[in-house]
Chimera marker file (.cmm) of the C-alpha trace (Angstrom):
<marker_set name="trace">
<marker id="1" x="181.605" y="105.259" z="117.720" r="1" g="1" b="0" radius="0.5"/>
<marker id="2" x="181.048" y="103.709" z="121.459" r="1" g="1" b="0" radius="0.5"/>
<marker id="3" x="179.736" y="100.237" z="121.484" r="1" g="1" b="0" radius="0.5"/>
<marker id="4" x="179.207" y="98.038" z="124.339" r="1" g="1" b="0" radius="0.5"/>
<marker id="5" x="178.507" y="93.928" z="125.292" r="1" g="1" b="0" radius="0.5"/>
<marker id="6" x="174.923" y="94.230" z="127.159" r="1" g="1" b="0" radius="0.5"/>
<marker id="7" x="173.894" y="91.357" z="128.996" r="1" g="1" b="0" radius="0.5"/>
<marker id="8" x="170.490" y="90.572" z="127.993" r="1" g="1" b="0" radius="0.5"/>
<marker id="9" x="169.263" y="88.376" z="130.877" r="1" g="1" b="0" radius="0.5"/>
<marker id="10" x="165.282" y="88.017" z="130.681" r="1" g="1" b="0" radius="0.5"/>
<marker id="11" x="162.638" y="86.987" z="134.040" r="1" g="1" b="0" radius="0.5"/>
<marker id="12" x="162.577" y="83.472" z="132.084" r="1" g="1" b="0" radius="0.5"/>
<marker id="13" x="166.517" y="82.828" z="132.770" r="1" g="1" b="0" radius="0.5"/>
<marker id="14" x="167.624" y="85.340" z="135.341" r="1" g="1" b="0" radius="0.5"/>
<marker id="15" x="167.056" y="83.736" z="139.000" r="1" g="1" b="0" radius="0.5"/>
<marker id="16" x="166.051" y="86.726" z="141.081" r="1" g="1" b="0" radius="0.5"/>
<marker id="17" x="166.156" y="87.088" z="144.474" r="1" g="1" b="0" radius="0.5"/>
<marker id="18" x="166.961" y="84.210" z="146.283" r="1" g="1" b="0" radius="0.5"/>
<marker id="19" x="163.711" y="84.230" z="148.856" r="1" g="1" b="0" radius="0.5"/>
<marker id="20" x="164.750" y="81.501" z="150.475" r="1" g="1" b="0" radius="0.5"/>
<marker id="21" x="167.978" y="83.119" z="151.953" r="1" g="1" b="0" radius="0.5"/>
<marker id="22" x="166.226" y="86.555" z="152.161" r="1" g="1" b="0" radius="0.5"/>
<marker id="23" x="162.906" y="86.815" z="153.969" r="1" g="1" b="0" radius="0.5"/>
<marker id="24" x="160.171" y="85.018" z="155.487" r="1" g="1" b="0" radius="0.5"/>
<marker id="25" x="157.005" y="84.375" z="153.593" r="1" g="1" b="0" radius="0.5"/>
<marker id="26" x="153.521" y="84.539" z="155.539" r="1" g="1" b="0" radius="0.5"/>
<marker id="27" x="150.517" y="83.422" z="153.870" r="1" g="1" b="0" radius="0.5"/>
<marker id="28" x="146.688" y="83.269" z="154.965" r="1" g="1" b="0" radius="0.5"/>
<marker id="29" x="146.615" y="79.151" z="153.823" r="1" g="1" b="0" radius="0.5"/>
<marker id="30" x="148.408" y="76.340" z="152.296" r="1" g="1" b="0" radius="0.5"/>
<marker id="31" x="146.989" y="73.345" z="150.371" r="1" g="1" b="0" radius="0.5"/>
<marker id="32" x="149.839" y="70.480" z="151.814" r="1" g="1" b="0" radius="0.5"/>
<marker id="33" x="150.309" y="68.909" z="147.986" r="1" g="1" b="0" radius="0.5"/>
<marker id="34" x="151.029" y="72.598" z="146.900" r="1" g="1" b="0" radius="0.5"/>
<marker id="35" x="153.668" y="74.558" z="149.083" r="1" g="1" b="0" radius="0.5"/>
<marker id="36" x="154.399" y="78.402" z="148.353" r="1" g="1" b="0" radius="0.5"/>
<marker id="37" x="158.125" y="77.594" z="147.946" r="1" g="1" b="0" radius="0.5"/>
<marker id="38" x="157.052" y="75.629" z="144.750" r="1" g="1" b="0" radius="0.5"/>
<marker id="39" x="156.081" y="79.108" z="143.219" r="1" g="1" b="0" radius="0.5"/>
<marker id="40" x="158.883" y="80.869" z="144.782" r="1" g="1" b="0" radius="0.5"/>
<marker id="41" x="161.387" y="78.273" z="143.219" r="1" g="1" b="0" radius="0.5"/>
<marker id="42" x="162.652" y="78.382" z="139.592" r="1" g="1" b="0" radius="0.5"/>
<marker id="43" x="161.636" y="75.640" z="137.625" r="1" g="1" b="0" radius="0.5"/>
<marker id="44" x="158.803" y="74.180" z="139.512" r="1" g="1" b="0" radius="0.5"/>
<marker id="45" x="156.046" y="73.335" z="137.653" r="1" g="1" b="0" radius="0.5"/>
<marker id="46" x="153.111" y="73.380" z="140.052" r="1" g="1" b="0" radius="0.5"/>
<marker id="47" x="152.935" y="76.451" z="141.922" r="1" g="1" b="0" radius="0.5"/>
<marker id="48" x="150.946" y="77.242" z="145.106" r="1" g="1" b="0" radius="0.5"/>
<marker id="49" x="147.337" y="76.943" z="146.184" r="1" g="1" b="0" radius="0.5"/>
<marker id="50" x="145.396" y="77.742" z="148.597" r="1" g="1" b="0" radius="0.5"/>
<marker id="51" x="143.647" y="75.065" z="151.558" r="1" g="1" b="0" radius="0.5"/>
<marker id="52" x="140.978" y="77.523" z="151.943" r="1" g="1" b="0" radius="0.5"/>
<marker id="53" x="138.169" y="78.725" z="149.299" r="1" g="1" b="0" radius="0.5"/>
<marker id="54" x="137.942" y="83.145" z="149.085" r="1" g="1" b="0" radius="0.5"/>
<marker id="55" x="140.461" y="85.757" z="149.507" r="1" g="1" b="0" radius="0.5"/>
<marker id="56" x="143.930" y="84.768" z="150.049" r="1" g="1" b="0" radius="0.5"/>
<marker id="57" x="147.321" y="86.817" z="151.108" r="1" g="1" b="0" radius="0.5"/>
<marker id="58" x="151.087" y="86.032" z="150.545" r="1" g="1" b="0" radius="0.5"/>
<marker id="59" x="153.482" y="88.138" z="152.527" r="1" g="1" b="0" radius="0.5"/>
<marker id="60" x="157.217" y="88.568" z="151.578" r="1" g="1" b="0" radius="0.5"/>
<marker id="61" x="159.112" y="89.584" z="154.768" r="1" g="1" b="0" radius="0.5"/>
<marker id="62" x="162.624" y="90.785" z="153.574" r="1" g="1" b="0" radius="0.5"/>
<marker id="63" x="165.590" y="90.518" z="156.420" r="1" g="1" b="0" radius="0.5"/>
<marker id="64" x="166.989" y="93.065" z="155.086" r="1" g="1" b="0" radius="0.5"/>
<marker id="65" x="165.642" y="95.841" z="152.940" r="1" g="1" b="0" radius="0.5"/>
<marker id="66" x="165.904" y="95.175" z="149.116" r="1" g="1" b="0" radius="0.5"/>
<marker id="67" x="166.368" y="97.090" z="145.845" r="1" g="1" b="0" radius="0.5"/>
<marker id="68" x="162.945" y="95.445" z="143.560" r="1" g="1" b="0" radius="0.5"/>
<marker id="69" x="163.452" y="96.082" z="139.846" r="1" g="1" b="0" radius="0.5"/>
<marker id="70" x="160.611" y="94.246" z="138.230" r="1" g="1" b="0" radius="0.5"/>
<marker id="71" x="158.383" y="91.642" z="139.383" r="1" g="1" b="0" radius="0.5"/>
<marker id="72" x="156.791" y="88.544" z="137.175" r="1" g="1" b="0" radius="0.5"/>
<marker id="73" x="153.904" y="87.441" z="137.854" r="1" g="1" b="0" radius="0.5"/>
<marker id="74" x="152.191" y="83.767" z="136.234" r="1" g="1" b="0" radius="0.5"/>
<marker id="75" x="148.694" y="82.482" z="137.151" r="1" g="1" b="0" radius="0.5"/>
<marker id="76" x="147.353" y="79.510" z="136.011" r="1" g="1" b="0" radius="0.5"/>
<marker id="77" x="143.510" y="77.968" z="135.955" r="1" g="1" b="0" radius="0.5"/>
<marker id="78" x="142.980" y="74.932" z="134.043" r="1" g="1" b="0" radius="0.5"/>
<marker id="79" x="139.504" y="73.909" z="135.577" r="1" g="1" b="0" radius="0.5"/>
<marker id="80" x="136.827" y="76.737" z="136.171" r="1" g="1" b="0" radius="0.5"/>
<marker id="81" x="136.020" y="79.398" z="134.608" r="1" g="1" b="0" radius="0.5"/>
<marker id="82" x="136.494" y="82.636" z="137.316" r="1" g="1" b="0" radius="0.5"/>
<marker id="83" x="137.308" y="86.415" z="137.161" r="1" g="1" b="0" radius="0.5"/>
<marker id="84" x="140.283" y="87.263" z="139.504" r="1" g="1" b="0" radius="0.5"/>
<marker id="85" x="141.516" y="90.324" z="140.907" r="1" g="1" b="0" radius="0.5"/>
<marker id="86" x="145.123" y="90.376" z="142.576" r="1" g="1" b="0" radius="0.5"/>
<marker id="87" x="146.970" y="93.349" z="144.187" r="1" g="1" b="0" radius="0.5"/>
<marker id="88" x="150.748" y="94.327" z="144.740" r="1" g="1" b="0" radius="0.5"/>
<marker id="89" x="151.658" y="96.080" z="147.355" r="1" g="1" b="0" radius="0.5"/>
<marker id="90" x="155.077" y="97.345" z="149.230" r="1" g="1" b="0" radius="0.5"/>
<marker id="91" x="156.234" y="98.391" z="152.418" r="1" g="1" b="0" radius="0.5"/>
<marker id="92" x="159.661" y="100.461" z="151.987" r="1" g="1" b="0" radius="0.5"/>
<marker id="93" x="161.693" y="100.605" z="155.250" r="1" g="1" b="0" radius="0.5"/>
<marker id="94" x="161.434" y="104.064" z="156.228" r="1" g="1" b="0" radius="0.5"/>
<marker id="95" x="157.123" y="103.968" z="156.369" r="1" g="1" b="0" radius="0.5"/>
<marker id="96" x="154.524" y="101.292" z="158.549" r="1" g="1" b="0" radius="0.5"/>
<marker id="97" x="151.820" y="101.975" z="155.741" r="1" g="1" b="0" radius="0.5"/>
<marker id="98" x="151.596" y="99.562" z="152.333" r="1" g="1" b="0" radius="0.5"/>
<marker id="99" x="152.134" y="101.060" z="148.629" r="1" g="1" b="0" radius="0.5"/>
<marker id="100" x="150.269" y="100.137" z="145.909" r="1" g="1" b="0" radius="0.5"/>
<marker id="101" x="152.209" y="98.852" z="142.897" r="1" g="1" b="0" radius="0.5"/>
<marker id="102" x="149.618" y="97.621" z="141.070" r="1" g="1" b="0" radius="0.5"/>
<marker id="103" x="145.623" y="96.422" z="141.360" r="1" g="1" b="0" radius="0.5"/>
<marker id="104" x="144.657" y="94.110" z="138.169" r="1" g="1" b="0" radius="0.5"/>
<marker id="105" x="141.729" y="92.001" z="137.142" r="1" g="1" b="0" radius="0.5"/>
<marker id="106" x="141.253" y="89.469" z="134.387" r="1" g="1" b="0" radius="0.5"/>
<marker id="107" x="139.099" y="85.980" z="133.787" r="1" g="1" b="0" radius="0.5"/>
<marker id="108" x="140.177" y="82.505" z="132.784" r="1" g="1" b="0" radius="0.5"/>
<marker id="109" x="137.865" y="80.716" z="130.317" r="1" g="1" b="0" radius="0.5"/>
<marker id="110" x="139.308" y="76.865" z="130.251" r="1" g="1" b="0" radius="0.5"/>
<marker id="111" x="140.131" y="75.532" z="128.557" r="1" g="1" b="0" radius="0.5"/>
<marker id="112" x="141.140" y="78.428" z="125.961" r="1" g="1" b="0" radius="0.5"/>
<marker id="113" x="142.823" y="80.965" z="128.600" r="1" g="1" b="0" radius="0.5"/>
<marker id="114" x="144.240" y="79.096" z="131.763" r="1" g="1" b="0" radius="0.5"/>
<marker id="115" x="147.120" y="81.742" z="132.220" r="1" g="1" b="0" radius="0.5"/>
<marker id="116" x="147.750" y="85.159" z="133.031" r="1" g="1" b="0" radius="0.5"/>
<marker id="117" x="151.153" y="85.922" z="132.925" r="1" g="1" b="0" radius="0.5"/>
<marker id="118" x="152.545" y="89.772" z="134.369" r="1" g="1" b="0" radius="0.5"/>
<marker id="119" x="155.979" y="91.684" z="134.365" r="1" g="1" b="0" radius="0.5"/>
<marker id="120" x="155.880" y="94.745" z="135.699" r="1" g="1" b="0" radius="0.5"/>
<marker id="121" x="159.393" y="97.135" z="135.748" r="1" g="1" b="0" radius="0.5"/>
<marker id="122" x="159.386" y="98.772" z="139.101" r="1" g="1" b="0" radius="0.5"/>
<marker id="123" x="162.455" y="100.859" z="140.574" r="1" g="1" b="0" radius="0.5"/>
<marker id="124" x="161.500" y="100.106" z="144.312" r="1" g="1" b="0" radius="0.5"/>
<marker id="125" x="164.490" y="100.666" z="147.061" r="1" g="1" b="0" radius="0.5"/>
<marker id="126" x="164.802" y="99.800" z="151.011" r="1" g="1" b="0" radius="0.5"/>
<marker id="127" x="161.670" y="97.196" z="149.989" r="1" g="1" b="0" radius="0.5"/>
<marker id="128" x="161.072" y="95.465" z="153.534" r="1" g="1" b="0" radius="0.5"/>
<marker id="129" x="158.030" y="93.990" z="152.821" r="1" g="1" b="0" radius="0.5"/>
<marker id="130" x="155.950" y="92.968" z="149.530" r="1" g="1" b="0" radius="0.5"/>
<marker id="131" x="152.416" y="91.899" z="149.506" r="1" g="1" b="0" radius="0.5"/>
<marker id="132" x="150.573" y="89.961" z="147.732" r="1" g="1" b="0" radius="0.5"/>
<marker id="133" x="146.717" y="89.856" z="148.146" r="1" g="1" b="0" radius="0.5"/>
<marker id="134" x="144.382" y="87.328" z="145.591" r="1" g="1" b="0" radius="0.5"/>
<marker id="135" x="141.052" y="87.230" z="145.243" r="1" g="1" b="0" radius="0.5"/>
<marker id="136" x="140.462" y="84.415" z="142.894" r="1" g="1" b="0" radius="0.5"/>
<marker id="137" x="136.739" y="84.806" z="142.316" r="1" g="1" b="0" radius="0.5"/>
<marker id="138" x="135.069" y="88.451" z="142.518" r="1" g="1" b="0" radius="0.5"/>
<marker id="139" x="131.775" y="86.771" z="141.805" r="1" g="1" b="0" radius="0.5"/>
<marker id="140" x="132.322" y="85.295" z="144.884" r="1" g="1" b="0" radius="0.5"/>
<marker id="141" x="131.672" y="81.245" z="144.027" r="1" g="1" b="0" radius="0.5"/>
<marker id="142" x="134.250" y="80.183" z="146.594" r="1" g="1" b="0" radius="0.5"/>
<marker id="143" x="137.335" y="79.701" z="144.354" r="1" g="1" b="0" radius="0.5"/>
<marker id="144" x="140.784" y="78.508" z="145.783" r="1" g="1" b="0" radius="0.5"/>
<marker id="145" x="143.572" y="81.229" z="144.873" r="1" g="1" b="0" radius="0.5"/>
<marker id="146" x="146.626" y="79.705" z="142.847" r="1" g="1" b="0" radius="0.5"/>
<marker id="147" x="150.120" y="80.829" z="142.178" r="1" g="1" b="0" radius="0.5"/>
<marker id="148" x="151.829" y="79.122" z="139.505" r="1" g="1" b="0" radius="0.5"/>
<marker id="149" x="155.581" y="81.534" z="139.645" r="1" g="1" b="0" radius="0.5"/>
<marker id="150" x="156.400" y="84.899" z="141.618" r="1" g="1" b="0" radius="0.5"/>
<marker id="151" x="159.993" y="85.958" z="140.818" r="1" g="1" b="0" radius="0.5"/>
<marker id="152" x="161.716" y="89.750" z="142.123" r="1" g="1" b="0" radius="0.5"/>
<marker id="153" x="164.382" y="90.663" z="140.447" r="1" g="1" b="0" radius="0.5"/>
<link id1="1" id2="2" r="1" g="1" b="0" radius="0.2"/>
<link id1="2" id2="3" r="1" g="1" b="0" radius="0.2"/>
<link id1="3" id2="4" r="1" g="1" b="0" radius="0.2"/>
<link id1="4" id2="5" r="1" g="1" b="0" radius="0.2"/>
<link id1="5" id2="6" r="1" g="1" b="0" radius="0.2"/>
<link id1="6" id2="7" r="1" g="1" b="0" radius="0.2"/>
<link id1="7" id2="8" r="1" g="1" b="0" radius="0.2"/>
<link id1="8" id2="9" r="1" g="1" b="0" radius="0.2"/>
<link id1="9" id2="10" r="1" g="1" b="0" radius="0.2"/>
<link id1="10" id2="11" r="1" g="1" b="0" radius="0.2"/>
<link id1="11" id2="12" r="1" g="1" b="0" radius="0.2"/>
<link id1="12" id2="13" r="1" g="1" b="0" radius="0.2"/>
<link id1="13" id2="14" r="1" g="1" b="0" radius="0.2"/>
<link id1="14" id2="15" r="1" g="1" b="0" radius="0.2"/>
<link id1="15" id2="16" r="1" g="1" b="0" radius="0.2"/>
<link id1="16" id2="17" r="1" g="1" b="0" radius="0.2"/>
<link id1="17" id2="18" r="1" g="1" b="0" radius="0.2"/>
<link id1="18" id2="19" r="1" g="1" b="0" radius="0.2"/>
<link id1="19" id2="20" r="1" g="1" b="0" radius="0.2"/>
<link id1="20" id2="21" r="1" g="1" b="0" radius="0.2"/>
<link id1="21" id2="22" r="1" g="1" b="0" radius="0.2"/>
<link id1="22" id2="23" r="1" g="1" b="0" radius="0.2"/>
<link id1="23" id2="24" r="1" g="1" b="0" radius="0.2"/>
<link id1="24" id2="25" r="1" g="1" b="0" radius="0.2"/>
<link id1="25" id2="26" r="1" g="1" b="0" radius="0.2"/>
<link id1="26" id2="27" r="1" g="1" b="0" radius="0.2"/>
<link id1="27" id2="28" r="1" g="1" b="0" radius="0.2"/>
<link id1="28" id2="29" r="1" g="1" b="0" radius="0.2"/>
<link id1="29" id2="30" r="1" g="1" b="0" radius="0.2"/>
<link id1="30" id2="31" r="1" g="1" b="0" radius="0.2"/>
<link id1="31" id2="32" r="1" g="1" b="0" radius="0.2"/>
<link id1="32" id2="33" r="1" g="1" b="0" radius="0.2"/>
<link id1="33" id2="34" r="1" g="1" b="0" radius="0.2"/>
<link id1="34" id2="35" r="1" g="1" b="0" radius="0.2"/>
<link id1="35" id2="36" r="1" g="1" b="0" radius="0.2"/>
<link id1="36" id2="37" r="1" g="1" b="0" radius="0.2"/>
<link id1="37" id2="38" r="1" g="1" b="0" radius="0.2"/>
<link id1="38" id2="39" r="1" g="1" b="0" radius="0.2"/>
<link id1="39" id2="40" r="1" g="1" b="0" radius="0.2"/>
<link id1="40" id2="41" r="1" g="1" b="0" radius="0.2"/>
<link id1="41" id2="42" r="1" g="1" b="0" radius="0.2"/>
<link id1="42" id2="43" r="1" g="1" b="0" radius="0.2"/>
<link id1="43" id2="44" r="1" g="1" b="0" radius="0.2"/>
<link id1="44" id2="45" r="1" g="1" b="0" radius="0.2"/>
<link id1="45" id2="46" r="1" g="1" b="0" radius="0.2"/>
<link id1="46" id2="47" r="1" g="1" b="0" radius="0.2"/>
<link id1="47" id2="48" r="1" g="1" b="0" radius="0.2"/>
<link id1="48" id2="49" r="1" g="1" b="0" radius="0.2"/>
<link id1="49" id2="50" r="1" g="1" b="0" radius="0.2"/>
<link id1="50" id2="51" r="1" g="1" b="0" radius="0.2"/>
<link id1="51" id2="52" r="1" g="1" b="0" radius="0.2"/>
<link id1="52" id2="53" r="1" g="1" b="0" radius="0.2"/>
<link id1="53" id2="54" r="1" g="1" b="0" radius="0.2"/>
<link id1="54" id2="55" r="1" g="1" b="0" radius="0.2"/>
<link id1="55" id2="56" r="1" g="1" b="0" radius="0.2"/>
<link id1="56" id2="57" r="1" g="1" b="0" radius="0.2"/>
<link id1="57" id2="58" r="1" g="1" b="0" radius="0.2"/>
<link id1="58" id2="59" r="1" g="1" b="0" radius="0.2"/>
<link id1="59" id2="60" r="1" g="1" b="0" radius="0.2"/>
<link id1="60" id2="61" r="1" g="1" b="0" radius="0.2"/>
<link id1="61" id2="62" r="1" g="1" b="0" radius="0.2"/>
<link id1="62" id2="63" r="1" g="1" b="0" radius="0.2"/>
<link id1="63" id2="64" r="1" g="1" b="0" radius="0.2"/>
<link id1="64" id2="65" r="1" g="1" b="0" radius="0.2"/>
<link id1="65" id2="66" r="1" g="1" b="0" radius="0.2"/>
<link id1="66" id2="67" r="1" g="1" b="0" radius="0.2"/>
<link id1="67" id2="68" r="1" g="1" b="0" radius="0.2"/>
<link id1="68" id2="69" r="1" g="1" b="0" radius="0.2"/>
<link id1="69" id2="70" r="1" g="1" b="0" radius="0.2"/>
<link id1="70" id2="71" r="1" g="1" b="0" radius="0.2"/>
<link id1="71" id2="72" r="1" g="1" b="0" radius="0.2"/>
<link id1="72" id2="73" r="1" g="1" b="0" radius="0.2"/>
<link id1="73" id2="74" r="1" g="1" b="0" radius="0.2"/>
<link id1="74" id2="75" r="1" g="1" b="0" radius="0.2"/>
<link id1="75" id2="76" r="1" g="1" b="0" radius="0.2"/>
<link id1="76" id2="77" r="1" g="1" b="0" radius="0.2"/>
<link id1="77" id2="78" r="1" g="1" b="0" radius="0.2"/>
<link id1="78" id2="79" r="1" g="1" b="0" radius="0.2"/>
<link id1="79" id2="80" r="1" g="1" b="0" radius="0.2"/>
<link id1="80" id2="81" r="1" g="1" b="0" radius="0.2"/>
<link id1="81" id2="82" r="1" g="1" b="0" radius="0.2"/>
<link id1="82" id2="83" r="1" g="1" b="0" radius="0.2"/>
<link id1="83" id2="84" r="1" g="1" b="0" radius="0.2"/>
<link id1="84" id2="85" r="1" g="1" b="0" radius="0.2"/>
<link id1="85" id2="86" r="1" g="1" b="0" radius="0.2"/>
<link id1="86" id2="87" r="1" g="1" b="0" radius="0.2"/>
<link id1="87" id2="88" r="1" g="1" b="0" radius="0.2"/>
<link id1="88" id2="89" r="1" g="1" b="0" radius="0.2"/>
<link id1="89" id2="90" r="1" g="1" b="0" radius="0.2"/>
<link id1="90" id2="91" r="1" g="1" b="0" radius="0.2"/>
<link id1="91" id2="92" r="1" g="1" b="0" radius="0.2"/>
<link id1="92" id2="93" r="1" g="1" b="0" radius="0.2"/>
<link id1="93" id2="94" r="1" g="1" b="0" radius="0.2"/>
<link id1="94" id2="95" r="1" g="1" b="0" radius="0.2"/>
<link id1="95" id2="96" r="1" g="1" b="0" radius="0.2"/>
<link id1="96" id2="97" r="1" g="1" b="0" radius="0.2"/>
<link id1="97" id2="98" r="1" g="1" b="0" radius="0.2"/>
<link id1="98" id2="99" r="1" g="1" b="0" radius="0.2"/>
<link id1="99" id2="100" r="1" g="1" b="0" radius="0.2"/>
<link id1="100" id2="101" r="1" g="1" b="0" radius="0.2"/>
<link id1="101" id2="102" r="1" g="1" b="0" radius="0.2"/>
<link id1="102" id2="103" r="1" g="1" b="0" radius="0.2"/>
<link id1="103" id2="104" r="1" g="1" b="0" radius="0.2"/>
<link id1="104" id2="105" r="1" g="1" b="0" radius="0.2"/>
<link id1="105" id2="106" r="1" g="1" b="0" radius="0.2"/>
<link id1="106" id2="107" r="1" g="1" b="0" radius="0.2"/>
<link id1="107" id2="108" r="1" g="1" b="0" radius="0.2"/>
<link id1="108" id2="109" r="1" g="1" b="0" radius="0.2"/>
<link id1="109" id2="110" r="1" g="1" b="0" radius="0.2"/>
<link id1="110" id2="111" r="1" g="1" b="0" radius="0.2"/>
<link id1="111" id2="112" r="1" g="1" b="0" radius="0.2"/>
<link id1="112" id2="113" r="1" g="1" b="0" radius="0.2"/>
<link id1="113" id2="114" r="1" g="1" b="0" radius="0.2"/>
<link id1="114" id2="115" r="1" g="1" b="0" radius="0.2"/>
<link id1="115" id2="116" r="1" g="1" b="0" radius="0.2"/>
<link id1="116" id2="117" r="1" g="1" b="0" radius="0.2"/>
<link id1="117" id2="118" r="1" g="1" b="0" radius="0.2"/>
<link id1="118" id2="119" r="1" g="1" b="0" radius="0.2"/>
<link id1="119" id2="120" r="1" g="1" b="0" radius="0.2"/>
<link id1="120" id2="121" r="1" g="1" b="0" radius="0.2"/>
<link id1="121" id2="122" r="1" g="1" b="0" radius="0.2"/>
<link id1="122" id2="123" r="1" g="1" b="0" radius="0.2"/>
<link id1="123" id2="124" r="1" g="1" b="0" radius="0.2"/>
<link id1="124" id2="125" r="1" g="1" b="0" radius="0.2"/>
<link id1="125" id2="126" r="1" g="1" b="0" radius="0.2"/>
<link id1="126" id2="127" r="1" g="1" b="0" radius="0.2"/>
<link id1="127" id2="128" r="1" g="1" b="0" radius="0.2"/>
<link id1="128" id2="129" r="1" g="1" b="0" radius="0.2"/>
<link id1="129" id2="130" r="1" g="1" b="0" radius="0.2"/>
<link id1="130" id2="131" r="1" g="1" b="0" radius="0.2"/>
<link id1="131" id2="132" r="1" g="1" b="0" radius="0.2"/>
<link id1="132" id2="133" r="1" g="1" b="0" radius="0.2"/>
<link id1="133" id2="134" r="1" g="1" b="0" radius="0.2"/>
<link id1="134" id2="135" r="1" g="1" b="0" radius="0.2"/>
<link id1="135" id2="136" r="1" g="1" b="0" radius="0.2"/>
<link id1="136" id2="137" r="1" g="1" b="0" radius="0.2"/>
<link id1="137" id2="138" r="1" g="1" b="0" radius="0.2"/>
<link id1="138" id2="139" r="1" g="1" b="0" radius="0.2"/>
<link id1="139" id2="140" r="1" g="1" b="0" radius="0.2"/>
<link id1="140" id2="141" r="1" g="1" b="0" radius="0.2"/>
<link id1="141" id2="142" r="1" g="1" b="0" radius="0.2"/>
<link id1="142" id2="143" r="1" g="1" b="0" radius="0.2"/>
<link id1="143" id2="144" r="1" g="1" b="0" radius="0.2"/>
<link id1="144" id2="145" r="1" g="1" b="0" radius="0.2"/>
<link id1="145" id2="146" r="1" g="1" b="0" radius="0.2"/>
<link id1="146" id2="147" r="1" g="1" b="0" radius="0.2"/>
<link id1="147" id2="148" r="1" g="1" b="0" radius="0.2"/>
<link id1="148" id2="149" r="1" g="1" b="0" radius="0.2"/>
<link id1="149" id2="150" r="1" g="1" b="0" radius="0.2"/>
<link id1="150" id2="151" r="1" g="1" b="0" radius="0.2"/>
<link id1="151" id2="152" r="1" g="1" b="0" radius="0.2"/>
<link id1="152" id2="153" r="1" g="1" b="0" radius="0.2"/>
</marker_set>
């Protein structure tokens, strides 16, 4: 019999990519009390919103092209009740055209669902740029977009 020690690190205690290090982040707006590197960063608790009400996008800009293995995903609405639609894309190195990963909608109801959480195993190489586009009311009532955590692994 073969046997072997696995590691079995999860999203919730493996770091990921350190995004700080690797790329540049664009994004559309900013509310000042809520910075994107506060979603970017393990262990923060408040995440990042948007200054602006409507459609929102958050750009990863990678140095360097990177090998993506999953990506986790946590939203968070404690105050109105909304139906949001985000979508994932990529930009591998070799093309100037964006790849869907993955185009999802769902609805908060405070205060009984305030979070969507999302892992999604992906086996993406040469990634040189991810995208991230939210809009956080399809009804169109002039929501702010939030992101509480985006990790790459």
């Amino acid at each position: 019999m073969r046997k072997q020690i696995i590691n079995q690190a999860s999203p919730a205690t493996h770091t990921g990519l350190d995004l700080e290090q690797l790329a540049q982040i664009e994004i559309t707006s900013e509310d000042e009390a809520f910075p994107i590197e506060s979603a970017l960063t393990a262990n923060k608790v408040e995440g990042w919103k948007a200054a602006q009400p409507g459609e929102q996008v958050i750009r990863i800009m990678f140095d360097t092209p990177q090998k993506i293995q999953r990506v986790h995903l946590l939203f968070r609405e404690e105050e109105k009740e909304r139906s949001q639609e985000f979508l994932l894309r990529w930009k591998p190195e070799s093309d100037a055209s964006y790849r869907e990963i993955v185009r999802q909608q769902y609805n908060f109801s405070p205060p009984q669902t305030t979070e969507e959480s999302e892992e999604y195993t992906v086996n993406l190489d040469a990634v040189s740029a991810l995208e991230l586009t939210i809009n956080p009311d399809i009804n169109g009532r002039g929501a702010y977009a939030s992101l509480a955590q985006l990790q790459l692994i």
